[in-house]
C-alpha positions in Angstrom: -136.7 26.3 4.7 -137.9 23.0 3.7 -135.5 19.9 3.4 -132.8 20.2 1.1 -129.6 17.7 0.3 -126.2 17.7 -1.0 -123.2 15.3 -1.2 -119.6 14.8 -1.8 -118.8 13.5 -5.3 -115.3 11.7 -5.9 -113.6 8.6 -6.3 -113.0 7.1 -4.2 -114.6 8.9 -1.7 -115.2 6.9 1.6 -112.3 8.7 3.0 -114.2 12.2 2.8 -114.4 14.4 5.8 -116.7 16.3 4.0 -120.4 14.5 5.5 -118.7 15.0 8.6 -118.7 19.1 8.3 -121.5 19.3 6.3 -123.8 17.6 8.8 -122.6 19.4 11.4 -123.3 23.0 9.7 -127.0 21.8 9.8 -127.1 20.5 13.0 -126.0 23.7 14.5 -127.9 26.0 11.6 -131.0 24.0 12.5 -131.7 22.6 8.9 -134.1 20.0 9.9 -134.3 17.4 7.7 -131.0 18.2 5.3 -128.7 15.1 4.1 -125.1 15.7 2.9 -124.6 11.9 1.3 -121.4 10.7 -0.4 -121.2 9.7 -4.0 -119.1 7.3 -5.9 -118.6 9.2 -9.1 -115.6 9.2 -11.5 -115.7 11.9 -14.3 -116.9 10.0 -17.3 -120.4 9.8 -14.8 -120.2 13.2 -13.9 -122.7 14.8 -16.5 -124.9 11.9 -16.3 -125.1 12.2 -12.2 -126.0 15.9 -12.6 -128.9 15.2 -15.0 -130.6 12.7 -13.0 -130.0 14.6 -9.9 -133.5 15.2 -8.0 -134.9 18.5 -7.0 -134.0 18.4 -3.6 -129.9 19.1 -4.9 -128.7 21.8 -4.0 -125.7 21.4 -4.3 -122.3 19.0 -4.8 -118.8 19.3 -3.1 -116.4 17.7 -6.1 -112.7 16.3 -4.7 -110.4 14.1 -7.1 -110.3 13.1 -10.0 -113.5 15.1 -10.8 -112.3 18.7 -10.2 -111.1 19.7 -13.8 -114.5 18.0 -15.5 -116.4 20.2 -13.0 -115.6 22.8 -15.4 -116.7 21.2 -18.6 -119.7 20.1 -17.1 -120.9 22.8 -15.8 -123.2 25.5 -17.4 -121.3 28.8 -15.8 -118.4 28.9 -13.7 -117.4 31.8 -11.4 -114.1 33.8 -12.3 -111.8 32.2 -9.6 -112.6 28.8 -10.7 -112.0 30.0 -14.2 -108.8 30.9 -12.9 -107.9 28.0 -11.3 -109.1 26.0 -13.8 -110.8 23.9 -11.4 -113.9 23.4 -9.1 -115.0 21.9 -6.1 -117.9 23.0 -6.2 -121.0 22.5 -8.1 -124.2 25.1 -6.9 -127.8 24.1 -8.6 -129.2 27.2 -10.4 -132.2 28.2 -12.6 -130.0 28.8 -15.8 -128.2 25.3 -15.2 -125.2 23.7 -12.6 -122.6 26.5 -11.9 -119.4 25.9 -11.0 -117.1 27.1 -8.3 -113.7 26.8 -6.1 -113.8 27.3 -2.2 -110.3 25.8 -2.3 -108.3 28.8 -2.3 -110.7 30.6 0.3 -109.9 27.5 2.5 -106.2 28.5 2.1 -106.6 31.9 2.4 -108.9 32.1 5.6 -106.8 29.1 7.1 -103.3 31.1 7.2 -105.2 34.7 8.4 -107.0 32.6 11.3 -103.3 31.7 11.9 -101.9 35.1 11.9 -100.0 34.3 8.9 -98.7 37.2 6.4 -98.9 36.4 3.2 -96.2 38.7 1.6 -92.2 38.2 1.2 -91.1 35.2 -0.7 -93.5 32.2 -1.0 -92.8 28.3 -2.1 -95.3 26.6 -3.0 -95.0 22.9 -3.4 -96.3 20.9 -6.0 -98.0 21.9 -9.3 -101.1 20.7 -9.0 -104.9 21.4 -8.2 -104.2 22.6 -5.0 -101.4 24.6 -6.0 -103.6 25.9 -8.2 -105.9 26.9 -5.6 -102.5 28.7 -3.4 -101.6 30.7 -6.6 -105.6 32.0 -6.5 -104.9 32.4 -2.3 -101.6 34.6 -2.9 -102.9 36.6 -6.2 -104.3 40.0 -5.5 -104.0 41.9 -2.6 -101.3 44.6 -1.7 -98.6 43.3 0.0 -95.1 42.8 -1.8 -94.9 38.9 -2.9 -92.3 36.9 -4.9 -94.0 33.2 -5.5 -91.8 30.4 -6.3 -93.2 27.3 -7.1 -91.1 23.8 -6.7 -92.4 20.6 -8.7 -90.0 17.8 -9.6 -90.3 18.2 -12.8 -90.4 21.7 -14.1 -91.3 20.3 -17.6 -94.9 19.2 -16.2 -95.8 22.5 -14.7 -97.6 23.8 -17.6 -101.2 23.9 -16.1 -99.8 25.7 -13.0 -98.1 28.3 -15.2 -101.7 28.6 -17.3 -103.1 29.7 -14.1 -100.9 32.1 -12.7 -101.0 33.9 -16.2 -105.0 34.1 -15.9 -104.2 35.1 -12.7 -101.5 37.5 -13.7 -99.1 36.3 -10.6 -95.4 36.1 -11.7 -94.2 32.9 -10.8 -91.1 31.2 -11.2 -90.1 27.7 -11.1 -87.4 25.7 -9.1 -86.5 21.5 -8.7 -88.1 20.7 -5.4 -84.6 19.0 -4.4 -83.1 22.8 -4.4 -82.8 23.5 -0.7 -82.1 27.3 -1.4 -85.8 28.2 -2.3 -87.1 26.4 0.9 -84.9 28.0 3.2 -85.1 31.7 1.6 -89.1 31.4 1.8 -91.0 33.2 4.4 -94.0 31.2 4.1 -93.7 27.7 2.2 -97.4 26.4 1.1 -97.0 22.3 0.9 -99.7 20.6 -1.3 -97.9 17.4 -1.8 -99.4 13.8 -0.7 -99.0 12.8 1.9 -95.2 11.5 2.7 -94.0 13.5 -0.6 -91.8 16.1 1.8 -90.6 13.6 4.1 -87.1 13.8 3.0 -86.9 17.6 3.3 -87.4 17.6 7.0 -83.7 17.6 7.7 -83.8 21.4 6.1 -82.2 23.5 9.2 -85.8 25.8 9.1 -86.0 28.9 11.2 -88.6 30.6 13.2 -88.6 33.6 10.7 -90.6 31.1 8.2 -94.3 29.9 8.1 -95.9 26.5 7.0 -99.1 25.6 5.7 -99.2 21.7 4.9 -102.2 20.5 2.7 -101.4 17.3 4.6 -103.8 16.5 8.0 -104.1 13.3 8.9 -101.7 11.7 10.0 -100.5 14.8 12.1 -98.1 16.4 12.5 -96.0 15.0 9.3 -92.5 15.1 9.4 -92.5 18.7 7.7 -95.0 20.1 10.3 -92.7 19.0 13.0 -89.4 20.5 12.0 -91.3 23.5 11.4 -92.2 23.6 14.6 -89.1 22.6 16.2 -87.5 25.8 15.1 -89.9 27.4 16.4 -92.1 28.4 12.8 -96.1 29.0 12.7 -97.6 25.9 11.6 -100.9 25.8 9.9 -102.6 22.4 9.6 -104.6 21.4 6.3 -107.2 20.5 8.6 -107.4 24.2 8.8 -108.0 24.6 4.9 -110.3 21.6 4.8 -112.5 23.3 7.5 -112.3 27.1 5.7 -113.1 25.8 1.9 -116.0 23.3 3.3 -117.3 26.6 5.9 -117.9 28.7 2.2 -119.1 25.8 1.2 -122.3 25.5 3.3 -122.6 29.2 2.8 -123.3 28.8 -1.2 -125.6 26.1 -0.3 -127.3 27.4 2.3 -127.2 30.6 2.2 -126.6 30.7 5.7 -123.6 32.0 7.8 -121.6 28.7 8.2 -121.2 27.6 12.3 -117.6 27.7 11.9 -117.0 26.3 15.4 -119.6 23.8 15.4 -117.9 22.6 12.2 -114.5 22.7 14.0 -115.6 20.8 16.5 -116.8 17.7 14.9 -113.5 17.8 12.7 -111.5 17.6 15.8 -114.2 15.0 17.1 -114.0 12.5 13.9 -109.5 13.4 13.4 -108.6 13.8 16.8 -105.4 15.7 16.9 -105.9 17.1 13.4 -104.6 20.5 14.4 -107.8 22.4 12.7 
């Protein structure tokens, strides 16, 4: 397969662990010559970027604020990011750039390499794109599910609500200072920034419950922790950063994506990340 390359897009976008996965997937696929590069871009240079985009492209990992505008931009869009109603991915194709969301695989593959049921009650925190993406992780599917989403203000959840309707997954919505949905959860997804759940660590959590947290560096956070205290699977988003960026490589490639190799130099570059 001759050279290829690929980047992360975003701004700001120094902070992306993204290169760091990417390049290893090559190393270990043996993809001589293949860059993975990251790109200042905010979305008002989006389009432009993807016209003057060389040949070699095959691709584009998208993070903030571009992941709504990956949509608008793009010529065809598969139906989970039409769903979501957002990308992180943009795929080069012969009928123009198509659009797509490895965000709620990462989610999805990151709580089953946990052993982590996704059934009962689930919180979700937050209402937004990553949210987004745990609504598309918890849709479908045959277990029994009741999905409660918490968000400060449950005026501003519109969006959210949008895509659980596309999705056709009942959700309700609760204040995020209401203890009583935390505590009733079986698995609670967090997807707020980083210090946003701080304050709810003093919850007396049990070991019936489950965790994901979006959040991976620094690690544990204070969530994580009481989780663990009492004794409560913990899944790190290191874990969903590694999953969404392993499908990744696999729509660019077209390759199997070295899972481990990518684990690796996660670990390597965020010691302690938990992935």
């Amino acid at each position: 397969m001759p050279p290829r390359s690929a980047a992360v897009l975003g701004k700001p976008v120094g902070h992306s662990l993204s290169p760091v996965l990417h390049r290893a997937a090559y190393r270990a696929l043996g993809l001589t010559g293949w860059r993975y590069t990251a790109i200042e871009c905010d979305e008002p240079e989006l389009a432009g970027l993807l016209d003057r985009s060389a040949e070699d492209v095959v691709g584009y990992s998208c993070t903030m604020p571009l992941k709504r505008q990956v949509l608008r931009v793009a010529a065809s869009a598969s139906p989970a990011a039409t769903a979501i109603g957002a990308g992180n991915t943009l795929l080069r194709t012969p009928a123009g750039w198509h659009a797509d969301n490895t965000d709620w695989i990462g989610i999805r593959d990151a709580l089953a390499a946990a052993s982590v049921p996704v059934s009962g009650r689930v919180a979700v925190l937050g209402a937004g794109g990553t949210a987004q993406a745990a609504l598309a992780a918890l849709a479908g599917g045959t277990a029994p599910r009741q999905v409660q989403v918490l968000v400060r203000e449950p005026s501003r959840a519109a969006e959210l609500l949008a895509t659980a309707g596309r999705l056709a997954l009942p959700v309700t919505v609760a204040p995020l200072a209401d203890p009583e949905p935390w505590l009733a959860a079986d698995l609670v997804i967090a997807t707020l920034p980083p210090g946003a759940a701080d304050s709810y660590a003093g919850l007396p959590f049990s070991n019936r419950q489950a965790l994901l947290d979006a959040v991976y560096t620094p690690w544990p956070t204070p969530l994580a922790a009481a989780f663990a205290a009492a004794g409560a699977p913990v899944v790190s988003g290191a874990a969903m950063l590694l999953y969404q960026a392993a499908r990744q490589v696999e729509l660019m490639t077209g390759s199997a994506a070295p899972v481990e190799a990518m684990r690796a130099a996660l670990r390597a570059a965020v010691p302690g990340c938990a992935a």
